[in-house]
C-alpha positions in Angstrom: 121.3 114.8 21.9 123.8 112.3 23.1 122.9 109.4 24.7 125.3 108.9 26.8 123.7 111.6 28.7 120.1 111.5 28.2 118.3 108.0 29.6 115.2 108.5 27.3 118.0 108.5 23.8 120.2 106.2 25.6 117.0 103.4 26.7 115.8 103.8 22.9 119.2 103.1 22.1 119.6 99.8 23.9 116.1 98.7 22.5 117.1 98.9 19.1 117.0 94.7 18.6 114.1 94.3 20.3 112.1 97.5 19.5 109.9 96.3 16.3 108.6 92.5 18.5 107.9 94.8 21.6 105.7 97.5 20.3 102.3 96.1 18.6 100.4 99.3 19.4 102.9 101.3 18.4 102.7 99.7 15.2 99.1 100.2 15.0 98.9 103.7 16.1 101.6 104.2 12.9 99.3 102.5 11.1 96.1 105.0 11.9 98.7 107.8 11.7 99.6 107.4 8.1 95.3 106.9 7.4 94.6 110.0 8.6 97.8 111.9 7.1 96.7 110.2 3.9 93.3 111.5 3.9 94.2 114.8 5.3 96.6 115.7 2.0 95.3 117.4 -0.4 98.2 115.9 -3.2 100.8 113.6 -2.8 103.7 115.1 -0.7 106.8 115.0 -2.5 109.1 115.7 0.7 108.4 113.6 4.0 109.8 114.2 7.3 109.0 111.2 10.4 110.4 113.1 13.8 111.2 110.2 16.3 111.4 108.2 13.9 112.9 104.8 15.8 113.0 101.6 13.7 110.7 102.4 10.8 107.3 101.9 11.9 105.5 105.4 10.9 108.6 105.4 7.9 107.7 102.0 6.1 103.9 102.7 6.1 104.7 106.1 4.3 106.6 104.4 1.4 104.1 102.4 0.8 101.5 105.3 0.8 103.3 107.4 -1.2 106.5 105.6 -2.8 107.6 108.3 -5.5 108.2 110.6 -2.1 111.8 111.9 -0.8 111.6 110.7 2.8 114.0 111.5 6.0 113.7 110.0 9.3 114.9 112.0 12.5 115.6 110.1 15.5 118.3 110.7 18.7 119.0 107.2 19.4 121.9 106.5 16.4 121.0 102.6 17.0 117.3 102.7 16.0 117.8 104.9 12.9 120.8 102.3 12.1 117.8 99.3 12.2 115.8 101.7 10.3 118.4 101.9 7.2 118.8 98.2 7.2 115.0 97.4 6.4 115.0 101.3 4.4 118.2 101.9 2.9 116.5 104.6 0.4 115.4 107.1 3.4 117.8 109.6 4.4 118.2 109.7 8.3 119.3 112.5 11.0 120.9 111.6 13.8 119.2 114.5 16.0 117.0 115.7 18.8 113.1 116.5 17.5 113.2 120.3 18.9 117.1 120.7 16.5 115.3 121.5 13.4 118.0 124.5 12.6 118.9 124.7 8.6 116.0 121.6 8.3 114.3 122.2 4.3 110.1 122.5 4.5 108.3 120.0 3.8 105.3 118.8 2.4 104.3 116.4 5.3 105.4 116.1 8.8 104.6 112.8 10.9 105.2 111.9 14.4 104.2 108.8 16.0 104.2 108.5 20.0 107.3 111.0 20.4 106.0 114.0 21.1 105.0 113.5 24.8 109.3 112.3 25.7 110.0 116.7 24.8 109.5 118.8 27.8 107.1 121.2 26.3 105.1 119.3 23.7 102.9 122.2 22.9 105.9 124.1 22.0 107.5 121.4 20.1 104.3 121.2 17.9 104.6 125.3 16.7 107.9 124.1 15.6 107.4 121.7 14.0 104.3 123.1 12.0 107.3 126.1 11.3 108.8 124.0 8.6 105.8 122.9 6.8 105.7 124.4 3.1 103.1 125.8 1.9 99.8 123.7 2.0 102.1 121.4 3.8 100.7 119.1 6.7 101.4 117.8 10.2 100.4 114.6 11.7 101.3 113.7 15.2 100.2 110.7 17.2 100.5 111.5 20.8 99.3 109.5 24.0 97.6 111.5 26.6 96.7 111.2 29.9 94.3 108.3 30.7 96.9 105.6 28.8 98.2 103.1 30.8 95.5 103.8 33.7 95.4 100.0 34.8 99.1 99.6 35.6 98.7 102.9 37.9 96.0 101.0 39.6 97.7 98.4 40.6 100.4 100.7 42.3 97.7 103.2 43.5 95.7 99.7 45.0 99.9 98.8 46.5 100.3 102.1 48.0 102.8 102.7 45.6 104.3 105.7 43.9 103.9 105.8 39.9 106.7 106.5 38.1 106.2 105.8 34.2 106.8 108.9 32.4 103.7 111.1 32.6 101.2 112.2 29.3 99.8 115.6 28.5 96.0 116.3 29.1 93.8 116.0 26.8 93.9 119.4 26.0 97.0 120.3 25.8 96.9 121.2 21.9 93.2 123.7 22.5 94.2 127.1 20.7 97.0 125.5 18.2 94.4 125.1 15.6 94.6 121.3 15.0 91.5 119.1 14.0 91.9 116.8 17.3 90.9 113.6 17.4 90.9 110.3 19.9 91.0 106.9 19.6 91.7 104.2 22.1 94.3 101.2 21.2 95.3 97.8 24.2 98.0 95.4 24.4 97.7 92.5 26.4 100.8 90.6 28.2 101.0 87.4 29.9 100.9 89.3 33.1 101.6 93.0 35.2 105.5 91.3 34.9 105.6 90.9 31.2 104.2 94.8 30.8 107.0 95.7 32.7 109.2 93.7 30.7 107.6 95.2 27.1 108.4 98.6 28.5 112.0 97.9 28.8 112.7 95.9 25.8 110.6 99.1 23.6 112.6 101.4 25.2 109.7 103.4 27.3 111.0 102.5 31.4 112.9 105.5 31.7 110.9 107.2 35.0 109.5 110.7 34.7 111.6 113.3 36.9 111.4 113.2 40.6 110.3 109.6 40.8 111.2 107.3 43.3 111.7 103.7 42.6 109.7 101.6 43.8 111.2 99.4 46.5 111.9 95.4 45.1 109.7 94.0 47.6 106.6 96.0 47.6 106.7 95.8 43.3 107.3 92.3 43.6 104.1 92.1 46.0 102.1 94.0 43.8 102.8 92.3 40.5 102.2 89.1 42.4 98.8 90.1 43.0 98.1 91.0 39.5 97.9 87.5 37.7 97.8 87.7 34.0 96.2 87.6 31.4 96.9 92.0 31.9 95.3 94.2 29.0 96.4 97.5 29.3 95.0 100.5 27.4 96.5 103.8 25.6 94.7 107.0 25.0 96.0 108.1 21.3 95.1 111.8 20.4 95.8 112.5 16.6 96.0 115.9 15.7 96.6 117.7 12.6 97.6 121.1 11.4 98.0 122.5 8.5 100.8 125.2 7.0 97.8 127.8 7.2 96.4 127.2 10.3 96.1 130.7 12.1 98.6 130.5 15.1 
């Protein structure tokens, strides 16, 4: 996917030097990610794929689980994979969007952390995906769903306002794909509203979901002002895991 094109690969892309301060729970939902992928294998995977990849998180956390493992990271912004080789300059990396997986090997593992809800049609993307699993293989994903981020739409519902973060799949979106499904609920908190705002940008995550308007300056500005800090803000995490075998 090229990013001059695409705003989701080319925002990711100018986050790259700020990415790994601006994203705490992203490096804690990695972190629960690689548990459960952990506990879920039955032997230690010997080839590892991380789709949307970014800077490293879910990809450092799986060398140190399983260190004797061939490991590639797959990522569309070409900046964050390049931050990802200079802290992992062992892990092979593809420059690439997560539904291109022609003339990709199987492999034993597949993890994705807080990716899969930027594709279109993440139920789809998830058959794919469990496509290239070998046999007895595994697939990980860390997803948010809807009910993340419900404090911030407050403010704008309480403002009159439209909200245009990029949306999350229901709960359910996975029911049929035979997945063990599981949630857990993770929270940041910023100085104030502003500084969430800000933390979007600098991780990459402002793009708007299609068909939003902007909000106009003033009314945003009105709104944040009457949202004084400290501002916690929570995310819905559904892990789900599938297997090589699962029936379809």
């Amino acid at each position: 996917m090229n990013s001059d094109r695409n705003p989701i690969v080319a925002a990711f892309d100018a986050a790259a030097e700020t990415y790994d301060s601006a994203t705490p729970v992203q490096r804690e939902v990695a972190r629960a990610l690689v548990f459960r992928a952990a506990a879920a294998v039955k032997k230690a995977p010997r080839k590892i794929l991380d789709l949307g990849a970014g800077a490293g998180h879910v990809t450092g956390l799986a060398l140190e689980q399983w260190p004797e493992a061939e490991i590639t990271a797959l990522d569309a912004a070409p900046a964050m994979l390049r931050k990802l080789r200079a802290k992992y300059p062992g892990v092979r990396t593809i420059a690439r969007d997560a539904r291109d997986l022609d003339r990709l090997p199987r492999y034993d593992l597949i993890l994705s952390s807080m990716m899969l809800h930027w594709l279109d049609d993440p139920r789809a993307a998830l058959e794919k995906w469990r496509a290239l699993l070998a046999p007895g293989g595994r697939l990980c994903v860390a997803t948010p769903v809807a009910g993340s981020l419900r404090e911030w739409r407050e403010i704008l519902d309480a403002a009159g306002m439209e909200d245009a973060i990029w949306g999350f799949p229901p709960e359910n979106f996975a029911l049929g794909l035979g997945a063990k499904i599981e949630f857990a609920d993770f929270s940041a908190v910023y100085p104030d509203a502003r500084g969430f705002l800000r933390g979007l940008k600098q991780a990459g995550a402002q793009t708007p979901r299609p068909g939003a308007r902007p909000s106009p300056a003033g009314a945003l500005r009105r709104a944040l002002a009457a949202s004084p800090g400290p501002f916690k803000i929570g995310f819905r995490i559904a892990f789900l895991i599938s297997g090589a075998d699962q029936p379809e």
